[in-house]
C-alpha positions in Angstrom: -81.2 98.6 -118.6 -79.2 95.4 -118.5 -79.9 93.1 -115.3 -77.2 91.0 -114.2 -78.0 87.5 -113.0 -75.7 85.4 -110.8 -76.5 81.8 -109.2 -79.6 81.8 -111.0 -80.2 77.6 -109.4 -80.7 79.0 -105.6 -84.3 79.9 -104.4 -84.0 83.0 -102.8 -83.9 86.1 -104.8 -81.7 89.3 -103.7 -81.8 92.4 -105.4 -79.0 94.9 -105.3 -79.3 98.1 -106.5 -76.2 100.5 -107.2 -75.8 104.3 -105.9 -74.7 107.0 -108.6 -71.3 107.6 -109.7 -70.3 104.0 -109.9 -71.3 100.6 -112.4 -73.1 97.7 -111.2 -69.7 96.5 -110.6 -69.7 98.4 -107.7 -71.0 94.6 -105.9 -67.7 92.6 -107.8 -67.0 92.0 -104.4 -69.9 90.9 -102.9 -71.4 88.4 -105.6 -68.5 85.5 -104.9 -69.6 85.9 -101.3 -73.5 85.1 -102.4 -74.0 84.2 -105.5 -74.3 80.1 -104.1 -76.8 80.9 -101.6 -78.5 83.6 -103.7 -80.0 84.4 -106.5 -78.8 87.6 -107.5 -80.5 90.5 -109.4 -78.4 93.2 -110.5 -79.4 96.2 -113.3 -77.0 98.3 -114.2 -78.7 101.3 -114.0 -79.6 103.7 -116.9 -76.9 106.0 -117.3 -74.7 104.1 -115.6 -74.7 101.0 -117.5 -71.3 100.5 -120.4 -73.3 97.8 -122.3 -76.7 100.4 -123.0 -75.5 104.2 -123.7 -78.7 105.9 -122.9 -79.1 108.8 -120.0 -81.1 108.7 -116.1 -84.4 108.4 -116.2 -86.1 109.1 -113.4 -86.7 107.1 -109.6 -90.1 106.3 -110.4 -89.6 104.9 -114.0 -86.2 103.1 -112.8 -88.1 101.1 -110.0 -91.6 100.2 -112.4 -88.9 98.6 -114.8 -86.9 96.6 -111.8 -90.0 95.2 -111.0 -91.7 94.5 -114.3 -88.6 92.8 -115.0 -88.7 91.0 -112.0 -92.6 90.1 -112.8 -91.9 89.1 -116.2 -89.1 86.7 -115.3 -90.9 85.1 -112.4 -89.3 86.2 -109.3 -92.2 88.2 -107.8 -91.1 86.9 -104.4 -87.9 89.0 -103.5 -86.1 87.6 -100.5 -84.0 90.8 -99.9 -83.9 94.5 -101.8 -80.7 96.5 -101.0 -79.8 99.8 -102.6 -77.4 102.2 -101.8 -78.1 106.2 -102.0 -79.7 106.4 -105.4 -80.4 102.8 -105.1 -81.8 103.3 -101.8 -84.2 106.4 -103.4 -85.4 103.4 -105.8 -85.5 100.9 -103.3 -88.0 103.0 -101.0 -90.1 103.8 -104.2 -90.7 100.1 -105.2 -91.7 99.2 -101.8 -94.4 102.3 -101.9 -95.5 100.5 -105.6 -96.0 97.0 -103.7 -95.7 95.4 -107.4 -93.6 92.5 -105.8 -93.2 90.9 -102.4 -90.3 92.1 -100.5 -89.7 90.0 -97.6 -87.1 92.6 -96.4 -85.2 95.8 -97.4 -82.4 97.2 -96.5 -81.9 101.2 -97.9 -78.5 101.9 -97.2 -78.0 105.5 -97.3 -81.1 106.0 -99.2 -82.1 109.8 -100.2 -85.4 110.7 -100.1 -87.5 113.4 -101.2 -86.7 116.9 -99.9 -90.1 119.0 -98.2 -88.6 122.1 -99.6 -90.1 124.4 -101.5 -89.9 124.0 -105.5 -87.4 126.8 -106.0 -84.7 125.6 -103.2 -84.7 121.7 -104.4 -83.7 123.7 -108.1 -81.0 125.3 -106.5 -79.9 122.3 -104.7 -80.0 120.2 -107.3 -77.9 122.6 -109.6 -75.6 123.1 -106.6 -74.5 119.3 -106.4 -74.6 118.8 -110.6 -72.0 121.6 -110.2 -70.1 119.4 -107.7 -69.7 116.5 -109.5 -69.8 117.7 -113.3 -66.6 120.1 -111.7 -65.4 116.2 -110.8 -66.0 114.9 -114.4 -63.5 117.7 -115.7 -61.1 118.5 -113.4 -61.0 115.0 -111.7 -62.7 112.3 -109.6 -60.3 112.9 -107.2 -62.7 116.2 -105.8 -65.4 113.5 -105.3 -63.3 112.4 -102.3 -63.6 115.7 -100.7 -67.0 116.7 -101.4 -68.7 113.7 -99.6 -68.6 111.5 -97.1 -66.9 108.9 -98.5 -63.8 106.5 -97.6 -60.2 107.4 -98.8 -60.3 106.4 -102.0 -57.0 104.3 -103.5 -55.3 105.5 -106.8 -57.5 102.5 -108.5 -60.7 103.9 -106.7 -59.6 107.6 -108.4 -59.0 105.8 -111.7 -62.3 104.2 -111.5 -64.3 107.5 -110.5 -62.8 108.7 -113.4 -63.7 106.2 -116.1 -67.4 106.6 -114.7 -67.5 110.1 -114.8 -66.2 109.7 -118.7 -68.7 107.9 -119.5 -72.0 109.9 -118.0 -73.5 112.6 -119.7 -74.2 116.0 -117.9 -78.1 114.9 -118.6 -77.3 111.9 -116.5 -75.9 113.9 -113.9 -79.0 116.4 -113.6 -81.6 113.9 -114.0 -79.8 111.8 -111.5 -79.6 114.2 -108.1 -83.0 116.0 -109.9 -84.9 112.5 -109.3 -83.3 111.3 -106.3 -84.4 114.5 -104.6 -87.5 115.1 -105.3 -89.2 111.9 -106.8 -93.0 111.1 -106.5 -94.6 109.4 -103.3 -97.8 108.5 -102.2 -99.3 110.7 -99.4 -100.0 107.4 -97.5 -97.1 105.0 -97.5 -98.0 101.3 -97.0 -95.7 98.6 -98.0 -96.3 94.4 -97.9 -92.5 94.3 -96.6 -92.6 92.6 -93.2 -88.8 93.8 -92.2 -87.2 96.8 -93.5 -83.8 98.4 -92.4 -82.0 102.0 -93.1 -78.4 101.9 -92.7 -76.4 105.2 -91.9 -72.5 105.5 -92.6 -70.4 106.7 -89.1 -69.2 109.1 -91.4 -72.2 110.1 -92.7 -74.6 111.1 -89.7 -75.0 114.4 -90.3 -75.6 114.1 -94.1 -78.4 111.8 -94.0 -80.6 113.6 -90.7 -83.2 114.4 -93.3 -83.8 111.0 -94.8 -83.4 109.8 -91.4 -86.5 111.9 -90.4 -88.1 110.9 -93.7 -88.3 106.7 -93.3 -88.8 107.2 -89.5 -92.0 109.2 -90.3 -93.1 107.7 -93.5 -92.0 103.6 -92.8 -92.0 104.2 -88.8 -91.7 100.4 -88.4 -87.5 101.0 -90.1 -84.7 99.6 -87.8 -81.7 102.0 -88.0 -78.4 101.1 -87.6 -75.4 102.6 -87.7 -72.4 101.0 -89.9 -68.8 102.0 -88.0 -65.8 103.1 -89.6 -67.5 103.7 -93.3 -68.3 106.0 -95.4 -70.9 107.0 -98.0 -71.5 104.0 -100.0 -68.8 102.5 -98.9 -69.6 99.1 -97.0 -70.1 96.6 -100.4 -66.8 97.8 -102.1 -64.3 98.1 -99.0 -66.2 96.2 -96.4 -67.5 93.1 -98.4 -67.8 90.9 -95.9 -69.4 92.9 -93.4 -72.0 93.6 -95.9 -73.2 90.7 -96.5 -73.5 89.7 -92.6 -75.9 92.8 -92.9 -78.1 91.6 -95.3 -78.2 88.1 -94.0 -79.2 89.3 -90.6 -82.0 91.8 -92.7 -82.9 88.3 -94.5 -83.9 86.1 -91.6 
């Protein structure tokens, strides 16, 4: 996993964490809007990331390595985590861990882990590698109608494309697999004093479930509701807007 580092001078440390199907540049961007207030923490995920070919892992091994990472370069005080679907999966797992102090979070569309039965979260999770392996050969531009997302430009298609090139089929199991039904404690208590879960306009419907999930499981969450967006889609199309957000979940 390589971890991208951007205004390493400034004190307080944000850590943004990527959803599936996109790089780390997914937050291109966002850093020129923070990176000279912020310290920024970026990993390009396993699977995901063109400088280490290497598959997925899983949620639980992703977030221990974030944070030993973290640990082992002296940033144990984390001003703001933010990730996005996936991200958000790993994001809600490190702040179960408690191995560093989060001052806030923001999960941003984060899944969480289904209360089904064994046999339906297989079927589920061989129903949505279908989707998107379907996508890596016969075109990123089927990724636009099987979510929630934004319209995506002729660049956006083109970039889908080269991501979904570059991901194995492992990558793709492992990663909807994890993010579905990854590990938690049966008592959730975190040492983050502010924590926030974002929801798409366009994406209601999609995220009820994780919606029900954090409310139970993190009860003190503020909700808000991001207008005009899709899945995922606030840091790349809405950058500015983005960052407002995680300012305001940093005070």
């Amino acid at each position: 996993m390589t971890v991208h580092e951007f205004g390493k001078d400034n004190k307080e440390v944000v850590v943004l964490i990527h959803p599936s199907i996109v790089m780390w540049d997914y937050f291109e961007y966002v850093i020129p809007l923070m990176e000279k207030k912020y310290h920024l923490i970026i990993p390009a995920l396993p699977g995901y990331d063109p400088d280490t070919r290497c598959d997925f892992t899983s949620v639980e091994e992703i977030s221990g390595d974030i944070s030993k990472w973290l640990l082992e370069h002296n940033l144990k005080d984390v001003t703001c985590l933010y990730g996005c679907s996936m991200g958000g999966s790993i994001v809600i797992r490190m702040l179960a861990d408690k191995k560093v102090n989060v001052h806030s979070a923001v999960i941003d569309g984060g899944i969480t882990p289904y209360q089904l039965p064994w046999l339906l979260t297989r079927f589920i999770a061989l129903k949505d590698f279908l989707l998107i392996y379907t996508g890596k050969i016969g075109g990123a531009k089927l990724l636009e109608k099987a979510f929630s997302t934004d319209e995506l430009s002729e660049e956006d298609v083109k970039y889908a494309a080269k991501v979904l090139k570059m991901i194995s089929a492992k990558t793709i199991w492992r990663t909807f697999d994890s993010c579905n039904n990854y590990s938690m404690p049966k008592y959730i208590y975190t040492n983050c004093r502010y924590i926030e879960y974002w929801v798409a306009e366009k994406e209601v419907k999609d995220r009820k479930n994780d919606v029900a999930y954090v409310r139970k499981h993190l009860p003190k969450t503020v909700f808000r509701k991001i207008k005009n967006v899709g899945h995922g889609g606030l840091a790349p199309f809405n950058p500015e807007k983005f960052v407002r957000g995680i300012e305001k979940a940093s005070k």
